[in-house]
C-alpha positions in Angstrom: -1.7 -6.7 11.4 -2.7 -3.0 10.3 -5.3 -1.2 10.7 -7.1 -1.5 7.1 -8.9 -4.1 5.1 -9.2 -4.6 1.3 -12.0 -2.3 1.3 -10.2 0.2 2.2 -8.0 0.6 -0.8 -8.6 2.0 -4.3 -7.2 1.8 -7.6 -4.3 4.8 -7.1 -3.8 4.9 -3.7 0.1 4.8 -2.3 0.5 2.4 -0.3 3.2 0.8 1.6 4.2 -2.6 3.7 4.0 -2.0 7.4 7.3 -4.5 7.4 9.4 -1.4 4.9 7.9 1.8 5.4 10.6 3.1 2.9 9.3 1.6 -0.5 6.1 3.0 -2.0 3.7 1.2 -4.1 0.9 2.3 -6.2 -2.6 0.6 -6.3 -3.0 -1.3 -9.5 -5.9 -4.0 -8.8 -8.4 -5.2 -5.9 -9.5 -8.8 -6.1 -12.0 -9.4 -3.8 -12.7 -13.1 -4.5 -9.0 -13.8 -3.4 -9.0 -10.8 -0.8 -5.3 -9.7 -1.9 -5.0 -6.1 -3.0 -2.4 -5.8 -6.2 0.8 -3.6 -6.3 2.8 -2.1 -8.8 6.4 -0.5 -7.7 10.1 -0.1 -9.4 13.2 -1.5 -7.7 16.6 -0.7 -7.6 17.6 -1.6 -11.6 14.4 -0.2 -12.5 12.8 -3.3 -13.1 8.6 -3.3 -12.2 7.5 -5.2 -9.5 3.9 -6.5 -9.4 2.5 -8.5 -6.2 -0.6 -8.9 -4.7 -0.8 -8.3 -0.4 -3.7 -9.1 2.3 -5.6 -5.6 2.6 -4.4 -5.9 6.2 -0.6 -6.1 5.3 -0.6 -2.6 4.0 -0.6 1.1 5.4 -1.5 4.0 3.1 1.3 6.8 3.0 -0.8 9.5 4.4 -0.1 8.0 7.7 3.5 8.3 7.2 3.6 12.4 7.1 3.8 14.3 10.1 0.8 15.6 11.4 0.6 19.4 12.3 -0.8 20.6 15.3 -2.1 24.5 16.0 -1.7 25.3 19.9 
């Protein structure tokens, strides 16, 4: 499982499924009595997609760009 829990998340954030790096969902809801974090994304024929995922099923994409080192 990944490195972050429900509490990690906010309303916004762009998140993605650590099993498809590739799509990007946006934060819509965080429901803590059921621990599931809810996302909103578009697919293919531009239909929206709304599901809910375990805090722990999720990565944020700011760990997806390259970091930049300074030597």
């Amino acid at each position: 499982m990944g490195k972050y829990t429900i509490k990690d998340f906010k309303i916004g954030d762009k998140v993605y499924h650590l099993s498809n790096t590739s799509l990007i969902m946006v934060v819509i809801g965080i429901h803590n009595d059921i621990n599931e974090v809810e996302c909103r994304w578009m697919d293919k024929n531009g239909k929206v997609q709304i599901i809910g995922f375990l805090g722990e099923e999720l990565g944020k994409t700011d760990d997806l760009r390259p970091r930049i080192s300074v030597i």
